[in-house]
VMD Tcl script that builds the backbone (N, CA, C; Angstrom):
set m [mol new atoms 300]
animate dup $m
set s [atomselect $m all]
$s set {name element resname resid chain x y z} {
  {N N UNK 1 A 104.756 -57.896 190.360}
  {CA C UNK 1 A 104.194 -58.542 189.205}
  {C C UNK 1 A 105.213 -58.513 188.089}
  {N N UNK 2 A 105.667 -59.546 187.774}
  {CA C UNK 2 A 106.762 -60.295 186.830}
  {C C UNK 2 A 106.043 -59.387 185.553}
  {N N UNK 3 A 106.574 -59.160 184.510}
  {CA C UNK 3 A 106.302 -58.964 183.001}
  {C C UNK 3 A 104.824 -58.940 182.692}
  {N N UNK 4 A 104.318 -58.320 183.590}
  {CA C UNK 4 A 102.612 -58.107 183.125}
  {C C UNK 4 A 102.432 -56.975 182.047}
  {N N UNK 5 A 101.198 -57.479 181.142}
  {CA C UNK 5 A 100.795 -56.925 179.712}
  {C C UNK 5 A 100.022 -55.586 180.390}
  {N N UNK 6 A 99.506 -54.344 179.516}
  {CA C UNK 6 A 98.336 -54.041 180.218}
  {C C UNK 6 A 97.213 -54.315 179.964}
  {N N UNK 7 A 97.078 -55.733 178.875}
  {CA C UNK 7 A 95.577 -56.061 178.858}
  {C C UNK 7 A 95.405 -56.649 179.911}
  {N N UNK 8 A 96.483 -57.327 181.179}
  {CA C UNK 8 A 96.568 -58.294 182.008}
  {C C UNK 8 A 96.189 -57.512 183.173}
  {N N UNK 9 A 95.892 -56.222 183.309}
  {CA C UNK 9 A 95.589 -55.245 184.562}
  {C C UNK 9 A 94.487 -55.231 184.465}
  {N N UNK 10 A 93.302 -54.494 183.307}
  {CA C UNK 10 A 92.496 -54.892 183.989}
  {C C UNK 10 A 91.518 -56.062 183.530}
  {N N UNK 11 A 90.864 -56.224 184.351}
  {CA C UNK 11 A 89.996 -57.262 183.883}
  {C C UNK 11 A 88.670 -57.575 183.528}
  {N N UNK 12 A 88.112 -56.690 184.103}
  {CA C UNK 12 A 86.604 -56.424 183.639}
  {C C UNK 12 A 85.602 -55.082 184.078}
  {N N UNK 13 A 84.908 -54.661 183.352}
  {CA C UNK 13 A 84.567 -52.978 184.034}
  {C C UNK 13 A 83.381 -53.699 184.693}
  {N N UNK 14 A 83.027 -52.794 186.252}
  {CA C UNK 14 A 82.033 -52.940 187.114}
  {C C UNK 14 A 80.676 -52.234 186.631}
  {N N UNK 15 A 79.848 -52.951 186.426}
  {CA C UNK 15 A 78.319 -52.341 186.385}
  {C C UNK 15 A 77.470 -52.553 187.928}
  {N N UNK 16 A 77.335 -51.352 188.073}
  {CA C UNK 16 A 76.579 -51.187 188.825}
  {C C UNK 16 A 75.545 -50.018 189.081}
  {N N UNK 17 A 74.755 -49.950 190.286}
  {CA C UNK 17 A 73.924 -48.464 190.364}
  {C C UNK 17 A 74.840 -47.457 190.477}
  {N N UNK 18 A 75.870 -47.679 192.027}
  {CA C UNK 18 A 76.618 -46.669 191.995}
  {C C UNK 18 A 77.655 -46.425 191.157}
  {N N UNK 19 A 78.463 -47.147 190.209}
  {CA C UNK 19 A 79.074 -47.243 189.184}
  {C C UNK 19 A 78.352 -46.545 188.104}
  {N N UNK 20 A 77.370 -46.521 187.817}
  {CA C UNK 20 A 76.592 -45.900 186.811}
  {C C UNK 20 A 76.213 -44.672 186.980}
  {N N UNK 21 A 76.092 -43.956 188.341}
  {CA C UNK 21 A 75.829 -42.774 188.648}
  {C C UNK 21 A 77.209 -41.911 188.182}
  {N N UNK 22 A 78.162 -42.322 188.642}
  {CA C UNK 22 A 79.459 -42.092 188.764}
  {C C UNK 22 A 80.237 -41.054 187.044}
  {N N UNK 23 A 79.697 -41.952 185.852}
  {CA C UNK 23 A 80.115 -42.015 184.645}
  {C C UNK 23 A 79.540 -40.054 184.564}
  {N N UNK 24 A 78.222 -39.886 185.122}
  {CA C UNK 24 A 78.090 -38.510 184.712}
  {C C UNK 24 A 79.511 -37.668 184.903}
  {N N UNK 25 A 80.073 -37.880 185.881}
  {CA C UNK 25 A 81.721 -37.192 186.112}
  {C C UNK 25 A 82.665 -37.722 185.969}
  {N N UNK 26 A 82.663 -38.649 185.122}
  {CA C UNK 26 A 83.741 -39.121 184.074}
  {C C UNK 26 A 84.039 -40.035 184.795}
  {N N UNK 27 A 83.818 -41.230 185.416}
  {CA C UNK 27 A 84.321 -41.649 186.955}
  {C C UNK 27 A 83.746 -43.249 186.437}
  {N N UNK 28 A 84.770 -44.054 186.128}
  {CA C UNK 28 A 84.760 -45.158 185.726}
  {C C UNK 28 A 85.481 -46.456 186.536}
  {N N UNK 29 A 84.556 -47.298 186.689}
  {CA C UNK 29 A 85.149 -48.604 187.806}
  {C C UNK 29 A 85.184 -50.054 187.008}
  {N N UNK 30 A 87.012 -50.599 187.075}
  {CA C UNK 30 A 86.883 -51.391 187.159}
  {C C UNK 30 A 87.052 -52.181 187.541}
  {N N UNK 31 A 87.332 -53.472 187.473}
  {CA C UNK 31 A 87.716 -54.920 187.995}
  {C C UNK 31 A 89.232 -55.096 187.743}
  {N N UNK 32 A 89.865 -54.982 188.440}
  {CA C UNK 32 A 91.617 -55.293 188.385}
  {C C UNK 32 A 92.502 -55.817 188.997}
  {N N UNK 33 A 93.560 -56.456 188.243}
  {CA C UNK 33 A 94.557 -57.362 189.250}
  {C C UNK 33 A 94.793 -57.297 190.840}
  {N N UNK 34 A 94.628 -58.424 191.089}
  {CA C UNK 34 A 94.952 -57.699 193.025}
  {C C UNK 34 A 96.039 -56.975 193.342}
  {N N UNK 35 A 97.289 -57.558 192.305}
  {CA C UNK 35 A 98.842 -57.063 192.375}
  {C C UNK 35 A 98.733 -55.818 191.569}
  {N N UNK 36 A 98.019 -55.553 190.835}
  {CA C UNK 36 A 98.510 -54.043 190.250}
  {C C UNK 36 A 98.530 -52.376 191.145}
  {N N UNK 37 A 99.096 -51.610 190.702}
  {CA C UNK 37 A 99.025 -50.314 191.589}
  {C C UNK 37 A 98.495 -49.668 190.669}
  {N N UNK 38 A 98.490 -48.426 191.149}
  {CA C UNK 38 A 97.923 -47.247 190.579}
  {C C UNK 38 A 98.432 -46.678 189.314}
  {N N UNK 39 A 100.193 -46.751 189.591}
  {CA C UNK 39 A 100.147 -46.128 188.041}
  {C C UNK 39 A 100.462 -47.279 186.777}
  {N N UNK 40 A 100.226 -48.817 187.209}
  {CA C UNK 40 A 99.464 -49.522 186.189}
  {C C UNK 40 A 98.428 -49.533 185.602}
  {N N UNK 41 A 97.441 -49.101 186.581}
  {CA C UNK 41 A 96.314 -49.133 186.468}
  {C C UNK 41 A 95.883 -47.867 185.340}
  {N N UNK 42 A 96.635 -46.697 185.319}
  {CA C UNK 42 A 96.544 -45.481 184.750}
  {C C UNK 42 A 96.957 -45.984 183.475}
  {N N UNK 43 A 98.345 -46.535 182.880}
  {CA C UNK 43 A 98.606 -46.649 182.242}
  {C C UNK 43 A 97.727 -47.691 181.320}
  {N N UNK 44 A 97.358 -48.413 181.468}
  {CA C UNK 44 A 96.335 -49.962 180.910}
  {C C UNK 44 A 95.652 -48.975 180.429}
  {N N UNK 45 A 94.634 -47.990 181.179}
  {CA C UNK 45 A 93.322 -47.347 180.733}
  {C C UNK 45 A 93.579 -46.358 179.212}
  {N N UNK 46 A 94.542 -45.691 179.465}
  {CA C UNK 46 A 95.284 -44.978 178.483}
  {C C UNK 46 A 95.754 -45.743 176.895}
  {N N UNK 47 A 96.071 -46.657 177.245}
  {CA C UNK 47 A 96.418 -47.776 176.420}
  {C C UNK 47 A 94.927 -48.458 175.534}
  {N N UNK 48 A 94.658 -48.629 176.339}
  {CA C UNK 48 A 93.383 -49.679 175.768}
  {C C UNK 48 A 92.462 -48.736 175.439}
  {N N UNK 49 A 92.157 -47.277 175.812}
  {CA C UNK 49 A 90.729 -46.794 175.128}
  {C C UNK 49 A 91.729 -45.267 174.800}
  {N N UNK 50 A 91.622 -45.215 173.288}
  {CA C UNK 50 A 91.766 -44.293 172.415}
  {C C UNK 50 A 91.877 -42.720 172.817}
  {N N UNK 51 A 92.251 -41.764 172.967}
  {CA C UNK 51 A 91.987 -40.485 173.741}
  {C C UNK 51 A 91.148 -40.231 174.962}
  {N N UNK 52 A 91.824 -40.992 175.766}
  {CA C UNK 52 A 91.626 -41.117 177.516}
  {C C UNK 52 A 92.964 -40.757 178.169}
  {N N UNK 53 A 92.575 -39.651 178.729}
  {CA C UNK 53 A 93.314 -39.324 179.470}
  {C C UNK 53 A 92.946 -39.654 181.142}
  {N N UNK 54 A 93.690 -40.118 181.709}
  {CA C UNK 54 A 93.587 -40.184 183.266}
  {C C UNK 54 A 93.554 -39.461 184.318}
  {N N UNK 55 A 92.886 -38.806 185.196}
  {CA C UNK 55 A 93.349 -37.177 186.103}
  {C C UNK 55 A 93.822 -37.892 187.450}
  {N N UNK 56 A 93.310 -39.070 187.732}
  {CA C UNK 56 A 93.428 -39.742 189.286}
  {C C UNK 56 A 92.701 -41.207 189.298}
  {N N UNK 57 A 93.303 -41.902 190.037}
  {CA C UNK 57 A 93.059 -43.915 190.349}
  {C C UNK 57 A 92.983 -43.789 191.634}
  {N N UNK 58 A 91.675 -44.194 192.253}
  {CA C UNK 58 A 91.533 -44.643 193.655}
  {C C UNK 58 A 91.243 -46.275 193.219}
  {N N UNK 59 A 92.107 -46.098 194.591}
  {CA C UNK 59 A 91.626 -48.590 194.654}
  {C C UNK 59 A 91.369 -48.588 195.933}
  {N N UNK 60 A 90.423 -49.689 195.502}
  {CA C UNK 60 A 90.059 -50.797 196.573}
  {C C UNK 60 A 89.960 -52.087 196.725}
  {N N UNK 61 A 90.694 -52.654 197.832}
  {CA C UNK 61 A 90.988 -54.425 197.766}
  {C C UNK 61 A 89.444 -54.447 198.691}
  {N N UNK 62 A 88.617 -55.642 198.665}
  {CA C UNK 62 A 88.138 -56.397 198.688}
  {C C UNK 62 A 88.494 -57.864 198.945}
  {N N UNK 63 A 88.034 -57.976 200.803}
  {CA C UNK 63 A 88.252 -59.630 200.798}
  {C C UNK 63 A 87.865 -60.098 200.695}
  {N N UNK 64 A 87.822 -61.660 200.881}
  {CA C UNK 64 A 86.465 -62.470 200.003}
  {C C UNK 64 A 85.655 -62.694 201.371}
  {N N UNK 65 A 84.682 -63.178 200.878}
  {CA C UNK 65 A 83.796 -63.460 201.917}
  {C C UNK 65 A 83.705 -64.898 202.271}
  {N N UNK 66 A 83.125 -65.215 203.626}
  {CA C UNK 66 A 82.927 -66.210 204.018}
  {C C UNK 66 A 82.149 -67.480 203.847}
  {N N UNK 67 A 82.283 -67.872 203.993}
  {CA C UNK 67 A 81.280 -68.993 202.939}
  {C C UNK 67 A 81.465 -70.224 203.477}
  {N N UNK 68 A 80.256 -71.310 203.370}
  {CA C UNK 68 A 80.448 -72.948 204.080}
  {C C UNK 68 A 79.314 -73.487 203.169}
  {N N UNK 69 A 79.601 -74.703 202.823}
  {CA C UNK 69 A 78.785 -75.445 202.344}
  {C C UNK 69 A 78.283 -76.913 203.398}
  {N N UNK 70 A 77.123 -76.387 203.864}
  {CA C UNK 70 A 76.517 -77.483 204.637}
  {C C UNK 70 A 77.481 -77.205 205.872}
  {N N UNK 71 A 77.597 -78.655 206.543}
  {CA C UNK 71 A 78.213 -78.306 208.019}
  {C C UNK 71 A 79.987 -78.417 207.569}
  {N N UNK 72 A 80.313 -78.584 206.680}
  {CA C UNK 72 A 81.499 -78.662 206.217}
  {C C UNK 72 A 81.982 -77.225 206.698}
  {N N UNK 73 A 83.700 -77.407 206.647}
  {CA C UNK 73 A 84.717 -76.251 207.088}
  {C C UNK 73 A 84.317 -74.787 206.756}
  {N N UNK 74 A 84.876 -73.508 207.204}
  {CA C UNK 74 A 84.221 -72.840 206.738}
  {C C UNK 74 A 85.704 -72.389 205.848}
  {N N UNK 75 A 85.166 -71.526 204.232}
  {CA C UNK 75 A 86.015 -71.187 203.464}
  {C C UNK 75 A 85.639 -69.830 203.222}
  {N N UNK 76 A 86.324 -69.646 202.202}
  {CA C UNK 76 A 86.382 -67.614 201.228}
  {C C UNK 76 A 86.175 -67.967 200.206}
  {N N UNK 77 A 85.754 -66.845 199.382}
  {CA C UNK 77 A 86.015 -66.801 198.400}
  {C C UNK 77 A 87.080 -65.943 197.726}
  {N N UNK 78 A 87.637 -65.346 196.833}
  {CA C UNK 78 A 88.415 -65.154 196.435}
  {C C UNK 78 A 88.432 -63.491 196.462}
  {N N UNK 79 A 89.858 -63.092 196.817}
  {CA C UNK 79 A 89.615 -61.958 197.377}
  {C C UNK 79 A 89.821 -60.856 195.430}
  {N N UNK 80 A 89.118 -59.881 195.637}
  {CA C UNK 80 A 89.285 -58.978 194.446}
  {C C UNK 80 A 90.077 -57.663 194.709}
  {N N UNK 81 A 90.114 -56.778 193.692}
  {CA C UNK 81 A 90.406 -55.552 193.665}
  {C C UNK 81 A 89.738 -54.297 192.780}
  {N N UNK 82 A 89.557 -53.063 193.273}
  {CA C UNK 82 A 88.432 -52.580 192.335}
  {C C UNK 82 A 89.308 -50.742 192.167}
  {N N UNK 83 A 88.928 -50.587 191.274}
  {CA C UNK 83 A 89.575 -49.196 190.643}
  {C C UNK 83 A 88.527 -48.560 190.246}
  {N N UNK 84 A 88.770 -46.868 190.920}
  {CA C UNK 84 A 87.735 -45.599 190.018}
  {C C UNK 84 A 88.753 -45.201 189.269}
  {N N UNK 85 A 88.698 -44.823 188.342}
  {CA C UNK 85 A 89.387 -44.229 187.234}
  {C C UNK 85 A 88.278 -42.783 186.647}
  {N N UNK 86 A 89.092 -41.870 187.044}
  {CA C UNK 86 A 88.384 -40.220 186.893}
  {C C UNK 86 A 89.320 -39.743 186.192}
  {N N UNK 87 A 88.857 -39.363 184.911}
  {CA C UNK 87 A 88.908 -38.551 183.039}
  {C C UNK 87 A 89.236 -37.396 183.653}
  {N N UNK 88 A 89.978 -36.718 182.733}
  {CA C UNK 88 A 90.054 -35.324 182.847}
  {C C UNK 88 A 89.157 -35.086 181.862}
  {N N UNK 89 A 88.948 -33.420 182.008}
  {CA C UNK 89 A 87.582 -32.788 181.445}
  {C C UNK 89 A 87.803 -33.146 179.820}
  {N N UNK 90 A 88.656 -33.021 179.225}
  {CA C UNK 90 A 88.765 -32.839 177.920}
  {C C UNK 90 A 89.104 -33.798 177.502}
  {N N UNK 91 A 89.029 -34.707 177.895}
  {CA C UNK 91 A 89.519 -36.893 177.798}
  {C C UNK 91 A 87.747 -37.074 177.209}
  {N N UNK 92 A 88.182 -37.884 176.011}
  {CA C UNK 92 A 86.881 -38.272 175.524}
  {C C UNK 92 A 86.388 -39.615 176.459}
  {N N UNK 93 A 84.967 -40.035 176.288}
  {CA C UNK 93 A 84.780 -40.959 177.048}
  {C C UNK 93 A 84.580 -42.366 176.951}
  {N N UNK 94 A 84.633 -43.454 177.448}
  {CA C UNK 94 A 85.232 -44.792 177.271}
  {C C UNK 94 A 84.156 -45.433 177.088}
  {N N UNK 95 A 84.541 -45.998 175.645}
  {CA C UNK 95 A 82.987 -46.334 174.321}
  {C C UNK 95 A 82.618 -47.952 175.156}
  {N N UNK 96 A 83.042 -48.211 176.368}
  {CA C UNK 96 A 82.511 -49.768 176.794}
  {C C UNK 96 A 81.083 -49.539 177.298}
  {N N UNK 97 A 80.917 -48.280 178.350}
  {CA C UNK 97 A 80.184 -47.911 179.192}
  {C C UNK 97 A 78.721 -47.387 178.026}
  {N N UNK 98 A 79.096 -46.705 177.093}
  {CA C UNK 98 A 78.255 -45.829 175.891}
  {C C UNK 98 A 76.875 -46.449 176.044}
  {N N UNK 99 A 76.728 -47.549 175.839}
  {CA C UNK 99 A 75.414 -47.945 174.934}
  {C C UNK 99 A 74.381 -48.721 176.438}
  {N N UNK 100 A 74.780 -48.307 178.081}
  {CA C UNK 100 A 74.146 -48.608 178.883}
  {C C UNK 100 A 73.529 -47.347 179.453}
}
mol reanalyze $m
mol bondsrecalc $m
mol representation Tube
mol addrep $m
């Protein structure tokens, strides 16, 4: 990845059940470049939310799924990528998630 920003890593935080369980242990998921790695991914989070510290980045790619419209060809959709991002204990916590 040519000259990427780190607002350009990630891209949107995941809500979900198990995503939401997760936050009790500091354990935050989001939506991120397919091309980024791990210690982009660390760095963006650090960057963008105020006294966050990072302890560990697990990823996961996601392919797209299959899909046909009518008897037409069959296609995908577009494949994603997904990041846990786990706080160390004394890392304050990331004011996006707060008010759910």
């Amino acid at each position: 990845m040519a000259n990427v920003q780190f607002y350009d890593v990630i891209l949107k935080p995941l809500v979900t059940e198990k995503s939401m369980s997760g936050m009790a242990d500091k354990e935050y998921t989001f939506l991120v470049h397919p091309e980024a790695n791990k210690t982009m991914i660390k760095e963006a989070v650090e960057k963008m939310f105020d006294g966050v510290k990072v302890a560990r980045v697990n990823t996961i790619n996601c392919e797209g799924k299959a899909k046909r419209q009518g008897r037409g060809p069959l296609g995908k959709t577009a494949r994603t990528k997904k990041a846990i991002v786990k706080l160390t204990e004394d890392s304050k916590d990331i004011e996006v998630f707060a008010g759910l």
